[in-house]
C-alpha positions in Angstrom: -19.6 -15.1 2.9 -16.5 -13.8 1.2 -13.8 -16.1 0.3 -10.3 -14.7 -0.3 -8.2 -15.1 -3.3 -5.2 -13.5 -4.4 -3.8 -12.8 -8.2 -0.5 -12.5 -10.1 -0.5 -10.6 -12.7 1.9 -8.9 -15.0 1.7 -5.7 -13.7 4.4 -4.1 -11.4 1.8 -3.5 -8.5 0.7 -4.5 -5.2 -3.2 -6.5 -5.2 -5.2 -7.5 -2.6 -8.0 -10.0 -4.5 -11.6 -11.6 -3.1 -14.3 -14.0 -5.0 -17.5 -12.6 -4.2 -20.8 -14.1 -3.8 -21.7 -13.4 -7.4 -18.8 -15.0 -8.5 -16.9 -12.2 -9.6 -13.6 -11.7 -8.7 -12.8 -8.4 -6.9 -9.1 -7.6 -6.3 -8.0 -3.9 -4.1 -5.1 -2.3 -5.8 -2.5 0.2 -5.3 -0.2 1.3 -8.8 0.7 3.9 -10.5 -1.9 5.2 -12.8 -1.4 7.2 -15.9 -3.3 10.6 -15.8 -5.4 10.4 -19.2 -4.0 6.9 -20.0 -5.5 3.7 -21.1 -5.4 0.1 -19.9 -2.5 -0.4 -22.3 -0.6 2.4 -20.8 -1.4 1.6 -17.4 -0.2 -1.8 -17.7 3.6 -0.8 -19.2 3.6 1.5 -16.6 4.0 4.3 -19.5 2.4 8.1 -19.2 2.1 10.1 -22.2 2.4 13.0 -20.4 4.9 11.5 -17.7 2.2 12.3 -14.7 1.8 9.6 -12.1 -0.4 9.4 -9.5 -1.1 6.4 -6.7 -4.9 5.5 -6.0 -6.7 2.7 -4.7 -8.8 1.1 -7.8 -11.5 -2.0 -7.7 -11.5 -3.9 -11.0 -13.5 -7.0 -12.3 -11.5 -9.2 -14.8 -13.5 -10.1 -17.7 -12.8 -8.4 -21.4 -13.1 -5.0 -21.9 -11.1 -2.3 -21.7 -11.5 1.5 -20.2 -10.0 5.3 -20.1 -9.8 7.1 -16.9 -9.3 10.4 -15.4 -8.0 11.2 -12.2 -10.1 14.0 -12.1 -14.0 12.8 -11.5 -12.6 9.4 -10.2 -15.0 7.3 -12.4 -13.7 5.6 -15.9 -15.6 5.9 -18.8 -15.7 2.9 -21.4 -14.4 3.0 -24.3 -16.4 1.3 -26.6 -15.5 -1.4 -29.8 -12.1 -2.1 -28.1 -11.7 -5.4 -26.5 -8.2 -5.9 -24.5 -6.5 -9.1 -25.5 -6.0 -11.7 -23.0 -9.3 -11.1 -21.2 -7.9 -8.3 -19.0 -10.6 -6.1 -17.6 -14.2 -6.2 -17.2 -17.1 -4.2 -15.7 -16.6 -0.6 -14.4 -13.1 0.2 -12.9 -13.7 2.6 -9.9 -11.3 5.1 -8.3 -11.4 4.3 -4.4 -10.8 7.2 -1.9 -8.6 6.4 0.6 -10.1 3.1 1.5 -9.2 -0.7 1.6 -12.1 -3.4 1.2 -10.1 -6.8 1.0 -7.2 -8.1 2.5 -4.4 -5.6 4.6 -1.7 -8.0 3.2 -0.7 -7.1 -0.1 0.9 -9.1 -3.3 3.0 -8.7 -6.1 1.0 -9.1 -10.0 2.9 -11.5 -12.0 0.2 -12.8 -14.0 -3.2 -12.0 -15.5 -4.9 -15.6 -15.9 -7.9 -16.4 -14.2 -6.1 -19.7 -13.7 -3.3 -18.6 -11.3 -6.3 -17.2 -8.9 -6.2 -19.4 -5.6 -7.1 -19.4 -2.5 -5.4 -17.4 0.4 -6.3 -18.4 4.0 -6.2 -15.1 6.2 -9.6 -14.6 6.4 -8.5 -13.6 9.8 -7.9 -10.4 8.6 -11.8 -9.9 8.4 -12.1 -10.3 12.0 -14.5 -7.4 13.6 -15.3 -6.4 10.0 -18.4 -6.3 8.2 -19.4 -5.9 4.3 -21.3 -3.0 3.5 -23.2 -2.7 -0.2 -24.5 0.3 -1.7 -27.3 0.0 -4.2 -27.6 3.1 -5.7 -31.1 2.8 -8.4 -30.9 6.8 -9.3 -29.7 7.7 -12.2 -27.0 10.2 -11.2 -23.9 8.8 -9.7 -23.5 8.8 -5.4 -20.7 8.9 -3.0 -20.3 7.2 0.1 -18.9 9.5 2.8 -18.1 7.5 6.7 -16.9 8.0 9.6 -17.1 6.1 13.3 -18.7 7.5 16.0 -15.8 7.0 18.2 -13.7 9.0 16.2 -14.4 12.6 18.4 -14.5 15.7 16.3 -13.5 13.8 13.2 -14.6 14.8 9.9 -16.1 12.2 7.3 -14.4 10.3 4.6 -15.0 9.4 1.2 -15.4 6.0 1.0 -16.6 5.2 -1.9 -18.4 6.0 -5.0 -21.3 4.2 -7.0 -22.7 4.7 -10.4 -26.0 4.9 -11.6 -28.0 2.1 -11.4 -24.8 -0.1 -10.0 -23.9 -1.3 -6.5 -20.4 -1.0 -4.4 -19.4 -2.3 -0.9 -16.9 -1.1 1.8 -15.9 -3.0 4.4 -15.7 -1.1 7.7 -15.1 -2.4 11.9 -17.5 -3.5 13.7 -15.6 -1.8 16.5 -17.4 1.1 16.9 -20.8 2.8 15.8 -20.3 4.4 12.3 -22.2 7.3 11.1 -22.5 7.7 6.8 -23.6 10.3 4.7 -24.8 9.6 1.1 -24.4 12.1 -1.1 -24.6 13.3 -5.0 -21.4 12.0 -6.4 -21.0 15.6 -8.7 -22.4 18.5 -6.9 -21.7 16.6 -3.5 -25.3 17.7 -2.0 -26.5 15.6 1.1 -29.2 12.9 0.7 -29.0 10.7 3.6 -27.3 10.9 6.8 -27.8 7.8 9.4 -25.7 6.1 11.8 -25.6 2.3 12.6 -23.9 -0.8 14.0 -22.9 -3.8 12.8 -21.9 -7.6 13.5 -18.7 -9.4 13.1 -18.7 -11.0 9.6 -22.2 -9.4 8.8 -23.2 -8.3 5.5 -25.9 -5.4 5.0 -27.2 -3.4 1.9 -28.2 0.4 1.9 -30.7 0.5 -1.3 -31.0 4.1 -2.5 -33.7 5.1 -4.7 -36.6 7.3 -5.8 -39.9 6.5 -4.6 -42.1 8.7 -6.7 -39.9 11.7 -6.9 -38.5 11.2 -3.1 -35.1 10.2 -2.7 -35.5 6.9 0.3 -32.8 4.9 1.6 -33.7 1.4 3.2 -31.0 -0.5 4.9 -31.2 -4.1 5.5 -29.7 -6.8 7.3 -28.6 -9.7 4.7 -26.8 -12.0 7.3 -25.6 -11.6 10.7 -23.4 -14.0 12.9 -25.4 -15.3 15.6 -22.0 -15.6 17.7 -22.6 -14.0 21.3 -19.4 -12.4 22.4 -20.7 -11.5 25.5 -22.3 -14.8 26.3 -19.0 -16.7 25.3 -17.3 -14.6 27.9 -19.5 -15.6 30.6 -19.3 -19.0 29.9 -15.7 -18.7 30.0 -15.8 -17.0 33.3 -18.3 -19.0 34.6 -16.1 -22.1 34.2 -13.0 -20.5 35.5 -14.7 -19.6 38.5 -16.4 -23.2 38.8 -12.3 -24.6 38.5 -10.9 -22.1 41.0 -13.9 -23.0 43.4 -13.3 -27.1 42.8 -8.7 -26.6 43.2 -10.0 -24.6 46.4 -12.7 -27.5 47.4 -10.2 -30.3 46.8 -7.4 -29.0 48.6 -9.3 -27.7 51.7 -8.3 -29.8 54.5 -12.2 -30.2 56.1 -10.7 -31.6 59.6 -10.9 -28.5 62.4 -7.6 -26.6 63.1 -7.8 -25.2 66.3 -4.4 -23.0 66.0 -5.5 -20.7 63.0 -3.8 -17.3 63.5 -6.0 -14.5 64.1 -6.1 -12.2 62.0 -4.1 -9.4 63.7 -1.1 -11.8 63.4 -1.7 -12.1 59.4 0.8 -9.1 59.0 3.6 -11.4 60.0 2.9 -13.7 57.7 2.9 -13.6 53.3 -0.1 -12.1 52.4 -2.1 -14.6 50.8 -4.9 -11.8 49.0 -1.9 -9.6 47.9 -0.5 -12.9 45.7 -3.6 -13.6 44.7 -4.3 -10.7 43.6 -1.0 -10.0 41.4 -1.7 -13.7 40.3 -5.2 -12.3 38.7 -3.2 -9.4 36.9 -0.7 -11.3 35.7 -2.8 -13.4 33.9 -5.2 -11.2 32.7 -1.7 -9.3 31.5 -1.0 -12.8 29.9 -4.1 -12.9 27.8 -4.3 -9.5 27.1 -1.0 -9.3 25.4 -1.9 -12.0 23.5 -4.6 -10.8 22.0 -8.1 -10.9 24.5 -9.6 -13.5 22.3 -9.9 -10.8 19.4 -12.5 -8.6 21.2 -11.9 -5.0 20.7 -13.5 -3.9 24.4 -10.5 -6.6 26.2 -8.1 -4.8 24.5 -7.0 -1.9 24.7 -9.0 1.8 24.5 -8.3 3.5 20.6 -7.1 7.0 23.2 -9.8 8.2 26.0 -12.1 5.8 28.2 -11.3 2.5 29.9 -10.7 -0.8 29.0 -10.3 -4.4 30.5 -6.6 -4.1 29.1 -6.2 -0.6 30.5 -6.1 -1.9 34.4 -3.5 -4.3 33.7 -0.6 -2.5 34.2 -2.0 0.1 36.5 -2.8 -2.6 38.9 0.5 -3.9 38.5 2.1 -0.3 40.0 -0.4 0.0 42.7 0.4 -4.0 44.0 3.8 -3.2 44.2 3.2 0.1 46.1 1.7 -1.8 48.8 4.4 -4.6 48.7 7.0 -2.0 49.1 5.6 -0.7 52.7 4.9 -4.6 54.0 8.3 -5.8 52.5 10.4 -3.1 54.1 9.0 -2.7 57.0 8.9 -6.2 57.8 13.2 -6.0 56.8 13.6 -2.9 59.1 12.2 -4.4 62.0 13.4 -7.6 62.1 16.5 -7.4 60.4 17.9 -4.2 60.8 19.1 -3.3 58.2 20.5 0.0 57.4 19.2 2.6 55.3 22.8 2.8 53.0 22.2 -1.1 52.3 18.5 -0.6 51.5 18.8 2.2 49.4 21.9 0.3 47.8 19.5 -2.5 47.1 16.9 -0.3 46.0 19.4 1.0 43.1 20.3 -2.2 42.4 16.6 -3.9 41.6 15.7 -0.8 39.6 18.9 -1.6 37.6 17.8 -4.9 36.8 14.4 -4.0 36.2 15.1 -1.6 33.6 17.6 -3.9 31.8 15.3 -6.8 31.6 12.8 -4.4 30.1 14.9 -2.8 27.6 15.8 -6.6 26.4 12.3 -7.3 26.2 11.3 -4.6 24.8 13.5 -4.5 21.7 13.1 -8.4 21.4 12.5 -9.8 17.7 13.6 -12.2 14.8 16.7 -9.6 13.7 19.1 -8.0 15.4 18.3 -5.1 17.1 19.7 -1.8 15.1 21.2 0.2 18.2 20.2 3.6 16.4 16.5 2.3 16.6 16.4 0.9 19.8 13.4 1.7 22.1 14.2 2.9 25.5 10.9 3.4 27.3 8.8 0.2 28.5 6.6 -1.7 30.4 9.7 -3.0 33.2 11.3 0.1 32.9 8.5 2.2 34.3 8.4 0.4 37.0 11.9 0.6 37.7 11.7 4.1 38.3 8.0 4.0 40.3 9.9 1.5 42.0 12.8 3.5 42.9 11.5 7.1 44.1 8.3 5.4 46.3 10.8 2.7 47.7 13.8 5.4 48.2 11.4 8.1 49.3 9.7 5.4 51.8 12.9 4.4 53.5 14.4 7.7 53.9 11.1 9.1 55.8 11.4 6.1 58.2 14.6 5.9 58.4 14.2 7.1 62.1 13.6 3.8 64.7 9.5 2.8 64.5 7.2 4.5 67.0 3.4 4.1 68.0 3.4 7.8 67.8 0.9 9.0 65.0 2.0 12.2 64.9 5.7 11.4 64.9 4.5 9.1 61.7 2.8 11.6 60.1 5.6 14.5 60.1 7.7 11.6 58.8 5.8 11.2 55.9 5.7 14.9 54.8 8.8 14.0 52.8 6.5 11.7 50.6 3.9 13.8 50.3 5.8 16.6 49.4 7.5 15.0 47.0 4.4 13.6 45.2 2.9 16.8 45.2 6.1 18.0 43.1 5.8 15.5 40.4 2.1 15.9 40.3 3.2 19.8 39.6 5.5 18.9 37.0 3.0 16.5 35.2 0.4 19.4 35.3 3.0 22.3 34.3 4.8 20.1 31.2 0.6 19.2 30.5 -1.5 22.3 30.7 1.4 25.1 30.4 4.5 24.4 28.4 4.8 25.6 25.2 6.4 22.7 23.4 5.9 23.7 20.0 7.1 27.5 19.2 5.0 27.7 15.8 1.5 27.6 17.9 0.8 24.5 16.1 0.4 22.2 19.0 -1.2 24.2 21.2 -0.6 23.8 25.8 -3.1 21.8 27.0 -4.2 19.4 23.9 -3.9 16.1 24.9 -5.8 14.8 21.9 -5.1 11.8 19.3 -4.1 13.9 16.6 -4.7 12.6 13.2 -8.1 13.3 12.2 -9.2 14.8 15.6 -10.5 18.2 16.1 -11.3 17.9 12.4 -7.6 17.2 11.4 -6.2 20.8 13.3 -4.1 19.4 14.9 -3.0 15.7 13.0 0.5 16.2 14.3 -0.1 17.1 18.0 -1.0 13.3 18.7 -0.4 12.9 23.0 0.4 16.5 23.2 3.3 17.7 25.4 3.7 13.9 26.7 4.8 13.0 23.2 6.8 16.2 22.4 9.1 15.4 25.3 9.4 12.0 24.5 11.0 13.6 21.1 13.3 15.7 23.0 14.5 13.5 25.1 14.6 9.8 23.0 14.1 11.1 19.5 11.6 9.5 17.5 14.2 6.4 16.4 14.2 5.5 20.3 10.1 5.3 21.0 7.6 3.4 20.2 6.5 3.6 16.4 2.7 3.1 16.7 -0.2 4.3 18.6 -3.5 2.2 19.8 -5.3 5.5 18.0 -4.3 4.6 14.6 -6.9 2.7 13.5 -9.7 4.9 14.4 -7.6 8.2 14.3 -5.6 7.8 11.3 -6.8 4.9 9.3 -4.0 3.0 7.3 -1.7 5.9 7.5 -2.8 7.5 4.4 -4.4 10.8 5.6 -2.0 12.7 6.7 0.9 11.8 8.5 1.7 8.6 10.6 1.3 9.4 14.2 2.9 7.5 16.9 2.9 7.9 21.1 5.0 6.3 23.5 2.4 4.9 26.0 5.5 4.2 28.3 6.9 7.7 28.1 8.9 9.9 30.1 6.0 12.2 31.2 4.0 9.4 32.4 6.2 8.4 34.9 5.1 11.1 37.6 1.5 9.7 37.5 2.8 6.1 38.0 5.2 7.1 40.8 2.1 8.6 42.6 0.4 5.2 41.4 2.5 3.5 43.4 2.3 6.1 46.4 -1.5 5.6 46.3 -0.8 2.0 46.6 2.5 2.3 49.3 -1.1 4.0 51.5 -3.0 0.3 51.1 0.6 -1.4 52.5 0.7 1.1 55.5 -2.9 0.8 56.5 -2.4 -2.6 56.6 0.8 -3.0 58.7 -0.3 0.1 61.1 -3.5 -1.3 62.2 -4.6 -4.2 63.9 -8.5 -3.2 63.5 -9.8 -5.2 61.1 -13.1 -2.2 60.8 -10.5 0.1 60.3 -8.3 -1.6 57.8 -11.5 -1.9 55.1 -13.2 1.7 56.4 -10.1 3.6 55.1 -9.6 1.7 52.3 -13.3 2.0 51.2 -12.6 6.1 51.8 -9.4 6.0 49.5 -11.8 4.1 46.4 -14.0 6.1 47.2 -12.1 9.4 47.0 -10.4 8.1 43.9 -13.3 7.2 42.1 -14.7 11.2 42.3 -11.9 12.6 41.6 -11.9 10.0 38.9 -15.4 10.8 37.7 -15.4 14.7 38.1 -11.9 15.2 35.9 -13.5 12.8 33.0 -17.1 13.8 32.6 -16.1 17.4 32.7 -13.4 17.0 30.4 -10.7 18.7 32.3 -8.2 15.6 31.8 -10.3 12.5 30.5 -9.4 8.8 31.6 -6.5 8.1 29.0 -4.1 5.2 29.7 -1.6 6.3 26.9 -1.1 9.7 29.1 -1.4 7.9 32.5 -3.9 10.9 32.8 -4.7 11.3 36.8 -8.3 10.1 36.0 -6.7 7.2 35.1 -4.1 6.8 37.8 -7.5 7.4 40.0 -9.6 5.4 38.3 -7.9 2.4 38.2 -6.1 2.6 42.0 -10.1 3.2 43.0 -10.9 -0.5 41.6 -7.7 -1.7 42.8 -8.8 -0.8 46.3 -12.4 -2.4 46.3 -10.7 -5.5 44.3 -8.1 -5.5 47.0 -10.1 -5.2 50.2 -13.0 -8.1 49.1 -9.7 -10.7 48.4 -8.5 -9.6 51.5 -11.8 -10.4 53.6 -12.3 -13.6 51.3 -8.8 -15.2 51.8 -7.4 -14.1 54.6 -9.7 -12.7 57.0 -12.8 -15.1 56.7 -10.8 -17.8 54.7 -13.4 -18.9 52.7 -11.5 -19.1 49.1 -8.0 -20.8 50.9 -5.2 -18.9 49.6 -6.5 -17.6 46.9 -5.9 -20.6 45.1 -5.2 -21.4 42.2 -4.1 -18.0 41.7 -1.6 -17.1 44.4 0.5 -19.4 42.4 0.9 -17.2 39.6 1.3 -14.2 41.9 3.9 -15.4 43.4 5.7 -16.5 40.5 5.2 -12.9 38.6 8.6 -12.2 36.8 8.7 -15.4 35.3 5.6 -15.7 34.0 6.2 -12.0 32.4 9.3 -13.0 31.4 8.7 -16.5 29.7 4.8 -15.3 28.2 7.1 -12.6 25.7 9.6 -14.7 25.2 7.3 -17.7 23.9 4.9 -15.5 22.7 4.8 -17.2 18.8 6.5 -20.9 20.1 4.3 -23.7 20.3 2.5 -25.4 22.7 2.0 -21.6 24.3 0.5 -20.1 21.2 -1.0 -20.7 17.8 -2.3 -18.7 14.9 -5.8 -19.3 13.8 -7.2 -17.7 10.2 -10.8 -17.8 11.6 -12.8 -14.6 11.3 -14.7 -15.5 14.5 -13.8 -14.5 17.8 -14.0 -18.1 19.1 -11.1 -19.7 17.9 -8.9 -16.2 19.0 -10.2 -16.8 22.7 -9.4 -20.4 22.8 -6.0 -20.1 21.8 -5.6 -16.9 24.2 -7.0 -19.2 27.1 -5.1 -22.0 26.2 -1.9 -19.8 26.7 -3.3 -18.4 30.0 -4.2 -21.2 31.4 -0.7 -23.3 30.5 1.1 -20.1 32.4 -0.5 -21.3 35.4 0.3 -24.5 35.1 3.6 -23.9 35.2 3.3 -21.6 37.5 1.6 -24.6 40.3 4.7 -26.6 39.1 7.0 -24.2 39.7 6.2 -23.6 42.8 5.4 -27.0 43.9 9.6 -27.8 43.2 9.6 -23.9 45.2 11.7 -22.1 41.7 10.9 -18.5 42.1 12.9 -15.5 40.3 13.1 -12.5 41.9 14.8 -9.3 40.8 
């Protein structure tokens, strides 16, 4: 296994340095490099010819010295010269576009071997993998990559080996990644194959000719024999196995002859709805801590669904339904008139956005006003909230009737409405010429970067993103995008792309998020038939899930959280429907998991645990940092978080502390 190191040196350059099995040390560095210089030259930072140009470069100190050209990307020794000091040894090798070591880089303030010690962040090789290339022909190759994942995407130099000599790249273990190995001078194909790898493998490609045919074997040095999968289900298994023994323990085993049937359960708090919001909010908990370092809890690169990806979907769609059993249950009881609710209404979609925009520009510094980001997590919902809660109130703002048909013309209002910002999200989507050079064409809703084989590297979320400029700037967005790393690796292609996944055009597929979910709080407080209840919910997942299925496998507007595509809004209300209607047989029809416990704690605690999990998110005892390069460690401390969240969310409610905005 690798071991990392770093150097100083006295060079004015930024190093990133490892000791390698062979006990060589390899350091990654980025300088400026004299075109036609020499190692002298190089190191007073002096060109002959006053040309500069920045490449990555793999050394091996030892005591020899080398020219280079910029040109062919190899170096050529020059021979009878030995650099003082023991400087440089072995082949020097011009890396394109490509970082093997550590992300972290350091300043060169000395050359001795003796100031070489050891760094701990070897978490920075979590989901990596070393890759060598053996290359026994005698002309010189080139390692070309790319991942699977990465749709349309051209390949990438990588890296280049000599005759007879080897090289490695390390590359994530995220996705699939397909190589091509090719002659390093007339760049003719030899090999093309695809493969996976393990966290923290390591794996050799020989390449080589077996009586005049060119072969490549690959091989398998060492593999982790950590199971992700089976640590998950462990972990779930034993979450489960505590929720079943709080529920056992507190289950008061004595007969109780005045249980409420379940057609009066509307007039009481919904004990599968808390429990329910208590799930999300924890899985929202470990999630934005990090899922335990596995790529497939966090969130998806652009297209396709993750565990991560539901979170705040879920979120939208609960407090759809909340709105229709909340107000109605105020408008019956109490009264209350529409000015007053609508002034209310106004009032919590105030706060909701103000708390977000705190949290959301939270750090160690100051926040610099000219850079502050206005979209958010809170603040979409402050608007969902606003036009389903306003829209719900004003269609019943007339006294409650039996009358179906008198409901439904009520409701046109609603629908209407949701049909008008479903228009608007299609027009500003599919139709509107955002960019007048023809650039970014209507209807991409691609990554950008390297997609569509780098056509379109500045077009990353489309139209979503180009109104987010026009109407934030880029100083008042969010900087990155959860498609760099696959899209536009380190930034060094082509351009930095960034997309707001909180954005302005996303929020007319949220509000009719929340619409789909306001149908779940109506079917509930409209009928008293308990077949009825689950057959039209079971009809709207079902629905859903079609529509769902048809947009993405046909490619018409693929499941993309960063969009809030309709397949996604779809998608993830369809699950939040079948998730919904087996709580609600479980914990409040049938009883048989009381309460929902120990979740319902947490769900009906939400803002506060939301609220105090960003706010402690690096304070001890909710967090630590480990440097392991196993997933392990990364999921205990993500657990440990989530799991001291609701404890303090049972304690809270034990001394009956709830926030509520």
């Amino acid at each position: 296994m690798l071991t990392a190191y770093y150097i100083k040196a006295s060079v004015g350059a930024n190093v990133n340095c490892y000791l390698c099995n062979d006990g060589r040390y390899y350091f990654n560095l980025t300088a400026p490099l004299c075109t036609g210089g020499n190692v002298n030259q190089w190191q007073n930072q002096t060109c002959p010819t006053g040309l500069c140009y920045y490449q990555e470069v793999m050394a091996r100190l030892s005591e020899t010295r080398y020219n280079f050209t910029d040109t062919t990307r190899d170096c050529y020794e020059k021979n009878n010269q030995t650099a003082p000091n023991g400087l440089l040894d072995g082949i020097i090798q011009f890396m394109n576009q490509t970082r093997d070591c550590l992300t972290t880089r350091y300043y060169i303030e000395s050359i001795n071997k003796e100031n070489l010690f050891e760094l701990v962040i070897m978490s920075e090789f979590l989901n990596t993998a070393l890759i060598t290339i053996r290359n026994q022909l005698n002309v010189p190759i080139v390692l070309y990559r790319q991942y699977v994942a990465c749709q349309e995407c051209p390949l990438l130099r990588s890296i280049s080996i000599f005759p007879n000599a080897t090289n490695s790249v390390r590359l994530s273990t995220k996705w699939e990644s397909q190589f091509s190995v090719r002659n390093n001078l007339t760049d003719d194909e030899y090999f093309y194959f695809t493969n996976t790898f393990k966290n923290q493998g390591l794996y050799e490609v020989l390449v080589q000719n077996q009586s005049g045919k060119l072969e490549y074997t690959f091989q398998t040095i060492e593999e982790t024999h950590e199971n992700s999968w089976q640590s998950i289900l462990y972990i779930l298994l034993a979450l489960f196995g505590i929720a079943f023994l709080f529920t056992w323990f507190r289950t008061d085993k004595t007969p109780n002859k005045n249980k409420k049937k379940h057609e009066d359960l509307k007039s009481t708090r919904l004990k599968s709805l808390d429990c329910f919001r208590g799930i999300t909010i924890l899985m929202m908990i470990f999630a934005n801590r990090g899922s335990g370092g596995y790529y497939y809890l966090n969130h998806a690169p652009w297209e396709g669904l993750h565990f991560a990806d539901v979170i705040f979907p879920w979120f939208i769609f609960i407090m759809g339904a909340s709105i229709a059993i909340s107000f109605r249950g105020q408008n019956s009881t109490k009264k209350i008139p529409m000015k007053l609710m609508l002034w209310k209404i106004a009032l919590r979609s105030f706060k909701l956005f103000v708390i977000g925009l705190i949290l959301s520009n939270r750090g160690c510094q100051p926040v610099n006003l000219s850079h502050i980001r206005i979209p958010g997590v809170l603040q979409r919902f402050a608007v969902s909230y606003f036009v389903i809660a306003s829209l719900y109130v004003a269609s019943n703002s007339a006294s409650f009737t039996n009358s179906h048909l008198i409901k439904f013309l009520l409701s046109w209002i609603e629908w209407v409405s949701m049909a008008f910002f479903g228009y608007i999200y299609y027009w500003m989507t599919f139709v509107w010429h955002y960019d007048k050079s023809g650039f970014c064409p209507p209807g991409y809703f691609g990554p950008g970067g390297l997609h569509a084989n780098r056509t379109r590297f500045n077009c990353t979320g489309g139209a979503a993103h180009a109104l987010d400029l026009i109407v934030f700037t880029q100083n008042h967005i969010y900087q990155k995008t959860t498609c760099q790393e696959l899209y536009n690796p380190d930034g060094e292609y082509y351009v930095e792309i960034s997309h707001d996944p909180e954005g302005l055009l996303g929020c007319c597929t949220s509000i009719i998020l929340a619409f789909i979910g306001l149908q779940l709080g109506k079917i509930l407080v409209d009928n008293n038939i308990l077949q009825h209840k689950i057959w039209q919910w079971i009809s709207w997942a079902v629905v859903l899930s079609g529509v769902s299925t048809i947009l993405h496998l046909t490619g018409l507007e693929p499941i993309n959280k960063n969009l809030w595509s309709f397949s996604y809004i779809c998608c993830t209300s369809a699950l939040a429907f079948l998730i919904f209607t087996i709580l609600y047989y479980l914990i409040d029809v049938k009883e048989y998991w009381e309460n929902g416990y120990p979740f319902q704690f947490a769900g009906k605690n939400p803002m506060i645990l939301y609220i105090g999990s960003e706010i402690t998110a690096n304070l001890i005892p909710w967090n630590f940092k480990s440097d392991s390069p196993y997933n392990l460690p990364h999921l205990g401390i993500n657990l440990w978080t989530t799991t001291l969240w609701l404890i303090i969310a049972i304690i809270l409610d034990k001394k009956n502390i709830f926030l509520t905005v």
